[in-house]
N, C-alpha and C positions, 0 to 999 in steps of 0.2 A: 258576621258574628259581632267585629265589636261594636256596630250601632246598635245592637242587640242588649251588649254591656252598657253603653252611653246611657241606654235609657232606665237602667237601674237609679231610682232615687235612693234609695240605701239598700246595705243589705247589714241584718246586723244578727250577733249573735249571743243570746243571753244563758247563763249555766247559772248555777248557786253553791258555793263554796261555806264556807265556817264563816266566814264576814257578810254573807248575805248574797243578793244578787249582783252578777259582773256583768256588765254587758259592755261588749266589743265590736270594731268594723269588722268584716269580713270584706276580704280584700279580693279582686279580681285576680283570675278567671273562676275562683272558688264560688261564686254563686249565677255559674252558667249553666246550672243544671242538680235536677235533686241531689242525683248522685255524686255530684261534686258539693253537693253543699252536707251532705249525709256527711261525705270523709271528713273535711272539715271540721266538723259538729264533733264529731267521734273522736278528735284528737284533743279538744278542748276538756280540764279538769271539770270536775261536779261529780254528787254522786246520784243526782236525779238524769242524767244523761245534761242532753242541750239544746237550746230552743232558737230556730234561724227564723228572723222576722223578715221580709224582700217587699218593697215598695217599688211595683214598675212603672213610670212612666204616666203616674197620676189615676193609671186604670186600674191596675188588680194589685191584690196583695199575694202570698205565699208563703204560710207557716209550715217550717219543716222541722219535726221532734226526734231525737236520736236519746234512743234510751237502752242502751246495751247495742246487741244485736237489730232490734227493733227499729224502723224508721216509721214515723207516720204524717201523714200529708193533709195541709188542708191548702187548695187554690179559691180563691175567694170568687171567681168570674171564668166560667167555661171558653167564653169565647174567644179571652186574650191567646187560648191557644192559635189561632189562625196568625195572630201578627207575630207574637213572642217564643222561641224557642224554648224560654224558661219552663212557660204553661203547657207548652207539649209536651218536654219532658215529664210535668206535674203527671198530665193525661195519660203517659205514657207509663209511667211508677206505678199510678193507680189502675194500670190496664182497661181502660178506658175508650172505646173509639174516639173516633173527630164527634163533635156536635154541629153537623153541619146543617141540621134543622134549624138551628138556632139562630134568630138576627140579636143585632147589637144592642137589643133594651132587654133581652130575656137573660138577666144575670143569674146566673147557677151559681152556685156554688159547687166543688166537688173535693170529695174527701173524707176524712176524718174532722166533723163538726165540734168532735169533744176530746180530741187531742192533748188540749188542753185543760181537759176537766180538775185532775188533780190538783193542778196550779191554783183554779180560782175562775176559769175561765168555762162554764159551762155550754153543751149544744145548743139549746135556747139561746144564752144570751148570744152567742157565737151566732146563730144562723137571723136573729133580730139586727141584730150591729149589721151583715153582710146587708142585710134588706134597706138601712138606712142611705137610700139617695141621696141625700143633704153631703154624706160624707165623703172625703179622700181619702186613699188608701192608707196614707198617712195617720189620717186623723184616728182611723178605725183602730189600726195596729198601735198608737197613742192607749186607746181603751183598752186592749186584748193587753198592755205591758201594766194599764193601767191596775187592773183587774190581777194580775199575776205579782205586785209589786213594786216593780221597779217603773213608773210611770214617770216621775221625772228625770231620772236620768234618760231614759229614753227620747223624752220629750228635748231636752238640754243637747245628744247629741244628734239627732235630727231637724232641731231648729224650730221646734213649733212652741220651747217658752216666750213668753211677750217678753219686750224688754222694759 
C-alpha cells in the first residue's frame, strides 16, 4: 500500500468559508481510499460541505464531494482501477464491477460527471476536460479549481505557476 500512497501526486482539499475559498494538503493515509477521504472531508468547516481534488501518478484524477451526509464521486479513468487501489475503491463506492473489457486507450470516466455543477463546474464541461488527451491530471483538476474559483491557489500549491 504505500507505493500505492508514493504515487499520489497530491491530494488536496477545498471547502468555502466567510473569506472565500480554503484549500488544504490532505495528509496520508487520509486519501487511500474514498471512505477515508469522505471522513476527512466531513471533518473540515464549510457550509457547502468539501471538495477532495487526487492526482495519481500522472494517470487519473479523483473528485470526491461531501456535503452533509451525502458523498459523491467522480474517477476520471476506469482502468486506473486495475493498478491503484484508490480507483477500486472509487469502483467500489460507486458499486461498479471491474472493467475488465476495457484496454489502456479506452478512458471512461465514472461517476458523478456534475458533482460539481453548483460550483461552476458543469457535466459537459466536466465530461469534455476528461476526453482532452493533451492533458495531465494535474493540468485538468488545475481547470475543474479553475472553473470552481480558487484556480490559483491551486495551481501555487501544486506547482503548475510559471515562475
Amino acid at each position: 500500500m504505500d507505493d500505492q500512497l508514493d504515487g499520489v501526486d497530491f491530494a488536496l482539499a477545498a471547502f468555502r468559508d466567510a473569506d472565500g475559498w480554503q484549500v488544504q494538503d490532505i495528509a496520508s493515509p487520509a486519501f487511500e481510499s474514498v471512505e477515508s477521504l469522505s471522513h476527512a472531508l466531513r471533518r473540515l468547516p464549510g457550509d457547502g460541505g468539501a471538495v477532495a481534488l487526487v492526482a495519481v501518478d500522472e494517470d487519473f484524477f479523483l473528485i470526491v464531494r461531501v456535503e452533509g451526509p451525502t458523498t459523491r464521486v467522480l474517477l476520471s479513468d476506469v482502468t486506473a482501477a486495475e493498478e491503484w487501489e484508490l480507483a477500486q475503491s472509487a469502483l467500489d463506492f460507486l458499486n461498479l464491477p471491474p472493467f475488465d473489457d476495457l484496454d489502456d486507450d479506452d478512458v471512461a470516466p465514472a461517476g458523478d460527471l456534475d458533482l460539481l455543477a453548483d460550483l461552476g463546474m458543469h457535466a459537459i464541461d466536466m465530461g469534455v476536460l476528461i476526453d482532452d488527451d493533451d492533458l495531465y491530471p494535474d493540468e485538468m483538476l488545475s481547470d475543474v479549481a479553475r472553473a470552481l474559483g480558487f484556480g490559483e491557489v491551486f495551481d501555487d500549491l501544486v506547482g503548475l505557476t510559471s515562475a
